[in-house]
Structure formats: C-alpha cells, structure tokens
N, C-alpha and C positions, 0 to 999 in steps of 0.2 A: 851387646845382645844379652836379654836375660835369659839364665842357664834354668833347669827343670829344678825345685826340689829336690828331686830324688837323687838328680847326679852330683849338688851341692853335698847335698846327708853323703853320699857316700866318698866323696871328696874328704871330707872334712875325719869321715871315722878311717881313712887310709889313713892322710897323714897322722891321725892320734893316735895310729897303730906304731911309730915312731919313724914313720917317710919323714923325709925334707919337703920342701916346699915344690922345690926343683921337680924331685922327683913323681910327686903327687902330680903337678901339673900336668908332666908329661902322661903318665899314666890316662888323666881325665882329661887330654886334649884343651887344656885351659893353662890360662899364666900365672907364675907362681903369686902374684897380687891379687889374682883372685881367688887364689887357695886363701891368700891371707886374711884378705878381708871375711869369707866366710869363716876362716875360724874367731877371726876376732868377733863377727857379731854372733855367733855360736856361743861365745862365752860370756856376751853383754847380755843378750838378752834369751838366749835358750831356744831361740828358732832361728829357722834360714829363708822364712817366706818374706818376700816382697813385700814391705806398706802397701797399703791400697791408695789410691791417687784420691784427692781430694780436688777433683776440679769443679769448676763452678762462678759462676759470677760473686763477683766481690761485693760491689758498690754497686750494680743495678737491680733492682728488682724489676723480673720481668714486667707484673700484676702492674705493678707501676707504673712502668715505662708504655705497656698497653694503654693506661687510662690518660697519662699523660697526651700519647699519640691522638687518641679519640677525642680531649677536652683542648689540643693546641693541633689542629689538623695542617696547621701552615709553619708551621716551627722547625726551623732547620736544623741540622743535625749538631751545629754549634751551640745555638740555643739549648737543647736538650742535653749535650755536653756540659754547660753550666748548669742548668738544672740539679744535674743529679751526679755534677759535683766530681767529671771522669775526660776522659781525652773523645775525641771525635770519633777515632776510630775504634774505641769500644763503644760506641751508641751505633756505631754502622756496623757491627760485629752482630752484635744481638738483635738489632732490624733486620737483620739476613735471616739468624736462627729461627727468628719469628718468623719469618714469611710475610712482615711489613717491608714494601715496596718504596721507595721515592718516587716522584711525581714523574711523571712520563714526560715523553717526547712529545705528543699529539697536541698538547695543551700548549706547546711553547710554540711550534711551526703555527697553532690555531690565530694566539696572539699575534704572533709575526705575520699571516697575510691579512689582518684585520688590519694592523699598522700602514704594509702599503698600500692596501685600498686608501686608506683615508688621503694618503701624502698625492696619488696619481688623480 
C-alpha cells in the first residue's frame, strides 16, 4: 500500500535525525525496508512522490481500430489480432473500452430456424 508523502518526508528526516531503520519504522508504523527504500530514493533523486503510471495502449490505436471495425464489419477478432500485429485478447480488451459489441445472438438462432425450415 502507498504510504502519504508527508509521512514518507517525515520518516526519512526522523531517521536523518540519527534513528535506526528499526527504530524509525516503528515509530511510523511502517517496515524497516520501507524506511530504506525511501531513503535511498531521497538521496537518488531528491523527492519521495510516486512516478505517475503511464498506462495506455501500446500497439492499438484506437482511431484505427474504429476505422478498421467500420471498413471490415465481419472480421473477427483474430483477424484484427493480425492485423494490428497483438494477441486477441488485447483487441477484445479495447472492443469493450470502446463500447464496439460483437455480433449477437438474434442473428445466429435467425440463421438456425431458416436452416430447419428448409431441411423439414
């Protein structure tokens, strides 16, 4: 779990005050590796905040996959997998995100009683 800034900063200035690790921890209810580690990145890089997440599609482009969808309206999710060069279930990940649907139910029972009309 991430801890606040503020109880990191002042973790770090107890132990500079010359605490142990041990001791610190106890103090700030945390373990002595994570005293450690914020001193260590205290002194790599001068702050104790969190990187920011870079999340994001890699290899899809939405814009794309949109025009894709609209110009191959029958193209199954393997297909478009090759396409654009990723696994299936990242093209069924972002068809969700989108709110693009796969073909329904209605269309398949449609075909299947058209089937056994013809055979009865």
């Amino acid at each position: 779990m991430s801890r606040s800034v503020d109880l990191r900063e002042a973790a770090v200035a107890y132990y500079e005050e010359g605490h142990t690790l041990i001791e610190t921890g106890k103090v700030f209810k945390v373990g002595k590796t994570a005293v450690s580690n914020w001193v260590r990145k205290k002194r790599e890089t001068g702050d104790l905040h969190n990187k920011p997440l870079n999340r994001g599609f890699k290899k899809i482009d939405l814009e794309k996959l949109k025009t894709y969808v609209k110009e191959h309206p029958d193209a199954t999710q393997k297909e478009m997998a090759e396409a654009f060069g990723c696994y299936n279930q990242a093209i069924s990940k972002v068809l969700r995100r989108c709110g693009i649907t796969r073909k329904k139910r209605p269309h398949a029972t449609k075909n299947r009683n058209l089937k056994k009309q013809k055979i009865t």
